[in-house]
C-alpha positions in Angstrom: -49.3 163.7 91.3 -50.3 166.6 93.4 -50.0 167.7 97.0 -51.5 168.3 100.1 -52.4 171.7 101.2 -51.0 172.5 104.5 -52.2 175.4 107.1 -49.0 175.7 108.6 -49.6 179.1 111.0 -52.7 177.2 111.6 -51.0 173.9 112.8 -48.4 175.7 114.6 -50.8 177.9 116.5 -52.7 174.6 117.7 -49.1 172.8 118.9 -48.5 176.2 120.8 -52.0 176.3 122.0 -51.4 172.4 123.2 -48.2 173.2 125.2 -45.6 173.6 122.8 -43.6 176.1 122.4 -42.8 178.2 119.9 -40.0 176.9 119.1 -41.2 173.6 119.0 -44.3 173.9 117.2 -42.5 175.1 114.5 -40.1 172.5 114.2 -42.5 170.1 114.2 -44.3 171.8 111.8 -41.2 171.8 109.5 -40.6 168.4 109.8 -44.2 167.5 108.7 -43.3 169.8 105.9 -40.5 168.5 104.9 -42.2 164.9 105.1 -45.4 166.2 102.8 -42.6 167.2 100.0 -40.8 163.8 100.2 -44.4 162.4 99.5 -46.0 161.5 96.2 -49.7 161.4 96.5 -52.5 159.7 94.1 -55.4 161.5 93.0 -58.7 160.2 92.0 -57.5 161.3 88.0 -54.0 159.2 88.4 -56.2 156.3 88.9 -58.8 157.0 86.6 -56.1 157.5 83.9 -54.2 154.1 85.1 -57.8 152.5 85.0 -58.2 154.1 81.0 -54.6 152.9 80.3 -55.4 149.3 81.6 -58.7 149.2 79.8 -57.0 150.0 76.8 -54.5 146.9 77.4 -56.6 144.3 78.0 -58.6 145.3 74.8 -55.7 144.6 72.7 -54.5 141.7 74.1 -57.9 140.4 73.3 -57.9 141.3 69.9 -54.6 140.0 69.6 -55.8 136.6 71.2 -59.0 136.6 68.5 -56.5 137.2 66.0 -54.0 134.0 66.8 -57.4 131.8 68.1 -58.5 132.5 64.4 -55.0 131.5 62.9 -54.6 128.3 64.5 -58.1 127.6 63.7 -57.0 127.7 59.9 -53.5 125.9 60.7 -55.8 123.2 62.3 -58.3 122.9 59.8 -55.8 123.0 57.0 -53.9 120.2 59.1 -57.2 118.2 59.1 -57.6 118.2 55.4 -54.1 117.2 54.9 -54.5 114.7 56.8 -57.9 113.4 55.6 -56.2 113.9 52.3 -52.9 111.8 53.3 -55.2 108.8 54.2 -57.2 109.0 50.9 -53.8 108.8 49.3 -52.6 106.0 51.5 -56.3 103.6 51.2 -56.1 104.1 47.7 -52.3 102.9 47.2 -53.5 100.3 49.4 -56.4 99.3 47.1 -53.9 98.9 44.1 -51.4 96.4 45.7 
């Protein structure tokens, strides 16, 4: 994260300029301070790196989802043949009684 630059003289001079005084301005001008450092701000390469990260996550789930769509094809077919097989089995018992 990174922070916001801050003209402080600058700001103060334009309170006192505005009808505060001095020692207002800079209170104010301390308290926005203070407020800036309690801050975290995001800049354009947080998000770009969150957006990187996130790309990178969604890419392996789908491999990992192409990986167990491919299994369960093979459990399925391999199911299917046992089964077709199973029935041969069973119509040809059948065929003997």
């Amino acid at each position: 994260m990174s922070s916001v630059t801050f003209d402080t003289l600058q700001f103060v001079q334009t309170l006192t300029e505005s009808g505060f005084d001095q020692k207002q301005a800079e209170g104010v001008a301390k308290a926005l301070r203070n407020v800036q450092n309690e801050t975290e701000y995001v800049t354009k390469s947080d998000i770009k790196e969150l957006e990187l990260t996130l790309k990178a996550e969604v890419q392996s789930i789908r491999t990992e989802m192409q990986a167990a769509e491919y299994r369960m094809t093979i459990k399925l077919g391999a199911m299917l043949v046992g089964s077709i097989a199973l029935m041969a089995g069973i119509l040809k018992l059948m065929q003997h009684v």
